[in-house]
C-alpha positions in Angstrom: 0.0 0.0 0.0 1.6 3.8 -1.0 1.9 6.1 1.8 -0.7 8.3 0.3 -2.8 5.6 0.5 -2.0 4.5 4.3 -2.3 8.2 5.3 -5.0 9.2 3.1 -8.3 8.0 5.9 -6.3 10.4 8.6 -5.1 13.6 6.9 -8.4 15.6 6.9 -8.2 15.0 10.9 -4.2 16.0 11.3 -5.6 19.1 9.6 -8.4 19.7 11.8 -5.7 19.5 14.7 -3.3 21.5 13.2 -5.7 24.2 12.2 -7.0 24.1 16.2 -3.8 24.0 17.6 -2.5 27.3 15.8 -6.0 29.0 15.5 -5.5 29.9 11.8 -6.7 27.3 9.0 -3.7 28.7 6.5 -0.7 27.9 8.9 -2.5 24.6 10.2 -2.6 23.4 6.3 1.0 24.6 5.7 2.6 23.0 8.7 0.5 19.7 7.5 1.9 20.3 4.2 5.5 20.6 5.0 5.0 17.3 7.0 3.7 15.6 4.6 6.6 16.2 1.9 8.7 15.4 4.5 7.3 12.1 4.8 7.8 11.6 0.9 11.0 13.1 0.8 12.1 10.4 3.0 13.3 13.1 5.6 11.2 11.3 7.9 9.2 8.2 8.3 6.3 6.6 10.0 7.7 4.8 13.0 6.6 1.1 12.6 5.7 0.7 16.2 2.9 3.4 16.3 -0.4 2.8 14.7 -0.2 4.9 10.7 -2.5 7.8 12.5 -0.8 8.5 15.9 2.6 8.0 13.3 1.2 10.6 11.1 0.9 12.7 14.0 4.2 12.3 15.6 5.7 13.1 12.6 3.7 16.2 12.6 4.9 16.9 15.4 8.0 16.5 15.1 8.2 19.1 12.2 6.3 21.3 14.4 8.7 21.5 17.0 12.0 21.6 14.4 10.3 24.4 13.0 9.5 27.4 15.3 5.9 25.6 16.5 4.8 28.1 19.1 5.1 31.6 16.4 0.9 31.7 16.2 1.4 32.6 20.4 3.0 35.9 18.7 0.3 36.2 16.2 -3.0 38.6 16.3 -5.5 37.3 17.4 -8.1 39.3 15.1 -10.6 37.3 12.8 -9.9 34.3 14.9 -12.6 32.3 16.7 -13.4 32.3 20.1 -12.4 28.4 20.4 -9.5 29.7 18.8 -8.3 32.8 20.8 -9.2 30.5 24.3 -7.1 28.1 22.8 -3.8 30.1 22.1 -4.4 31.1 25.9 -3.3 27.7 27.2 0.1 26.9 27.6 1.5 25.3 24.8 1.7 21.9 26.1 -1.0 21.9 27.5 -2.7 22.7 24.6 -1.2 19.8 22.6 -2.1 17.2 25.0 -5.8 18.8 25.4 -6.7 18.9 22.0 -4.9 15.2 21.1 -7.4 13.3 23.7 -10.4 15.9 23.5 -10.7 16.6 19.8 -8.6 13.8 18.3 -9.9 11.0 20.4 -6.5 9.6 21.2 -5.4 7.8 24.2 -3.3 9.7 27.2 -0.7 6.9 26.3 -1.0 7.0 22.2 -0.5 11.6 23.0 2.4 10.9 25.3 3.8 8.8 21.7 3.0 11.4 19.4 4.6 14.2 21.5 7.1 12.3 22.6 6.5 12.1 26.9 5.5 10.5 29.6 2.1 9.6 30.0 1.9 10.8 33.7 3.6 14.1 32.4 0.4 14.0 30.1 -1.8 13.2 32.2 -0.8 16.3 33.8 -0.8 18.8 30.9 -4.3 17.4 30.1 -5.5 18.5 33.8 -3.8 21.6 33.2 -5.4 22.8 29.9 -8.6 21.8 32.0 -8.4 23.5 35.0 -7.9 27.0 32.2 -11.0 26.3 30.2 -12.7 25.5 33.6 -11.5 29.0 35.0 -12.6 30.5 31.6 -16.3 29.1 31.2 -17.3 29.0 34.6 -21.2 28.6 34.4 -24.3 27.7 36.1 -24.9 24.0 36.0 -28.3 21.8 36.6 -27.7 18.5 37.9 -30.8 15.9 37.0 -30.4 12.7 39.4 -32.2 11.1 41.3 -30.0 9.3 43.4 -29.3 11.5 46.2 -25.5 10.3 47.2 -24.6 10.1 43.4 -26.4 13.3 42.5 -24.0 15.3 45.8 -21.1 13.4 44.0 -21.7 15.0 41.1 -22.4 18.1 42.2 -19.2 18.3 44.7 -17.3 18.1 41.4 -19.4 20.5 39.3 -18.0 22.9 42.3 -14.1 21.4 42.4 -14.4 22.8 38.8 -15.1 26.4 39.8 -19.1 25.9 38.7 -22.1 26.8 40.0 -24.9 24.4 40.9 -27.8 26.1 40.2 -30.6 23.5 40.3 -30.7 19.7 41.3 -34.1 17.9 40.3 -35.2 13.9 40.3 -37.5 14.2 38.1 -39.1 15.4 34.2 -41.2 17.8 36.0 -38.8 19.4 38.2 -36.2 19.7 36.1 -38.3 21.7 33.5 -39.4 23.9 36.6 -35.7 24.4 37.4 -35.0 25.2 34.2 -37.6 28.0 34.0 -36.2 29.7 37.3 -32.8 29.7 36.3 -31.7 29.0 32.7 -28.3 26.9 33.1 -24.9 27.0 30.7 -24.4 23.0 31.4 -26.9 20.2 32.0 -26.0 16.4 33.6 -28.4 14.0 33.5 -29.4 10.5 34.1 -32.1 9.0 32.0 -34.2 7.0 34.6 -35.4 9.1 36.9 -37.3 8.9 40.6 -41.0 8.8 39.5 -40.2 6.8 36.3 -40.1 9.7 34.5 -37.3 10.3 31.5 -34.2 12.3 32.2 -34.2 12.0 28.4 -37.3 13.0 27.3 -36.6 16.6 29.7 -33.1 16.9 28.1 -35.2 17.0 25.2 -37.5 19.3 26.3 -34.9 21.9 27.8 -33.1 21.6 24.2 -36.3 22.9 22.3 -36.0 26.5 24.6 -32.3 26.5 25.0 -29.1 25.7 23.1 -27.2 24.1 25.6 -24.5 21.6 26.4 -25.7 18.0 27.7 -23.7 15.0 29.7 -25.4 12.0 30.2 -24.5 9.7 33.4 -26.4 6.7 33.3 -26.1 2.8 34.2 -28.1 2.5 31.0 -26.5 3.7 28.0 -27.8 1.6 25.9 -31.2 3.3 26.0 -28.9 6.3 24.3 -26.5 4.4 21.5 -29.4 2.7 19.9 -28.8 4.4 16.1 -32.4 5.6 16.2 -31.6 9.3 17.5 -28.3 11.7 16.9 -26.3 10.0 19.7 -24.7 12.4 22.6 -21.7 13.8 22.3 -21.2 13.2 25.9 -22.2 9.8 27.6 -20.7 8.8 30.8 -21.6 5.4 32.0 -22.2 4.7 36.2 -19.9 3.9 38.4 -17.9 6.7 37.1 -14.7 8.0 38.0 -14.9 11.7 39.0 -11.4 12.4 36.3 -13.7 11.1 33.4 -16.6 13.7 34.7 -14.6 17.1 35.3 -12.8 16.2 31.4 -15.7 15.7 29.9 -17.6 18.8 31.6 -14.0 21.0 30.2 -14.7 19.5 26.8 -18.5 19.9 26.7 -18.2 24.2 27.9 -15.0 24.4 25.6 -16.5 23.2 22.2 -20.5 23.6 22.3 -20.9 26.8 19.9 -23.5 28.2 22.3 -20.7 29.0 25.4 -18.4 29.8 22.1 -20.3 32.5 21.6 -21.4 33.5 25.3 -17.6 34.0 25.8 -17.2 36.8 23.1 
């Protein structure tokens, strides 16, 4: 198989990271660009121990680094996005490792290949670039459980984050009223709820009214993944652990357009 072809399935991604990571679409394409030719210069190769897609990224990287990486830090920030200005506002690093497991989908260990550390160290740099967005959106969150040690769980970590919880309902019913007093920037929900009712079926009804990100934390997610419905972005399956919940509340607030454009 030609490289083109082996790299062919990944390269619109490596530019959707490279673009991310420096904010501007042009220098992400041209930094993908000068890896690439790289690649079929022979200058560098595709390590045979990684998979062909964190390789592809490694060698990215790798190019990155060799050549200047962090100059967008110096850039102007005008005509960028908001995702994109928050972004450059992380430490480098930090950013890298953030956007690898939260937009790419990779693996602490398969980030710690591609950029070449340890996976504790980016562990770290992951917590990091969370504990900044979490500083930046701070917002008003509505828990929906209706188990009351799990739903004080949840919210004891909504607050670790720097959030406010605003509303706490067990049921359809009160979770609408909550919603009506206080209109919230983040909603977690579970989908079987104390009086039978669906945490679903509000989630749905909140989403008519209100643009608004949504986690799921159920022991039933197979009532979600069923292929019958646009499947959450955010599904969190019970027992949890609480690192999985304050990561995927960062990545929820950092890239649902609506608290994009709150934060303008």
């Amino acid at each position: 198989m030609s490289l083109l072809a082996r790299l062919a399935p990944h390269l619109p991604y490596v530019r959707r990271y490279a673009r991310a990571l420096t904010g501007d679409q042009a220098t992400g394409d041209n930094y993908v660009r000068v890896a690439l030719e790289a690649l079929a210069a022979g200058e560098q190769q595709l390590s045979p121990e990684m998979t062909p897609r964190v390789a592809l990224y490694h060698v990215f990287h790798t190019i990155w680094s060799a050549t200047g990486a962090q100059l967008e830090d110096k850039g102007p920030t005008e005509g960028r996005d908001d995702a994109s200005r928050r972004l450059l506002l992380i430490a480098p690093r930090s950013r890298q490792a953030f956007l690898l497991t939260a937009l790419e989908g990779f693996t602490p260990s398969e980030a710690a290949q591609i950029l070449g550390a340890d996976p504790r160290d980016v562990e770290r740099l992951i917590a990091d670039a969370q504990s900044d967005i979490d500083a930046e959106l701070a917002t008003d969150v509505l828990v929906i459980e209706d188990e009351a040690i799990i739903s004080a769980d949840i919210q004891s970590l909504v607050k670790e984050l720097g959030h406010r919880v605003t509303g706490a309902a067990t049921t359809h019913d009160e979770a609408i009223e909550a919603v009506a007093r206080h209109r919230p920037g983040l909603v977690l929900a579970d989908i079987q709820l104390a009086d039978g009712s669906s945490g679903i079926d509000a989630v749905k009804e909140i989403l008519k009214d209100f643009d608004v990100p949504v986690i799921f934390i159920t022991a039933f997610p197979e009532r979600l993944l069923t292929g019958e419905r646009p499947e959450p972005t955010f599904l969190i399956t019970k027992p949890f652990q609480p690192e999985t919940v304050k990561a995927a509340i960062s990545q929820a607030l950092f890239f649902h357009p609506s608290r994009q454009r709150e934060a303008a």
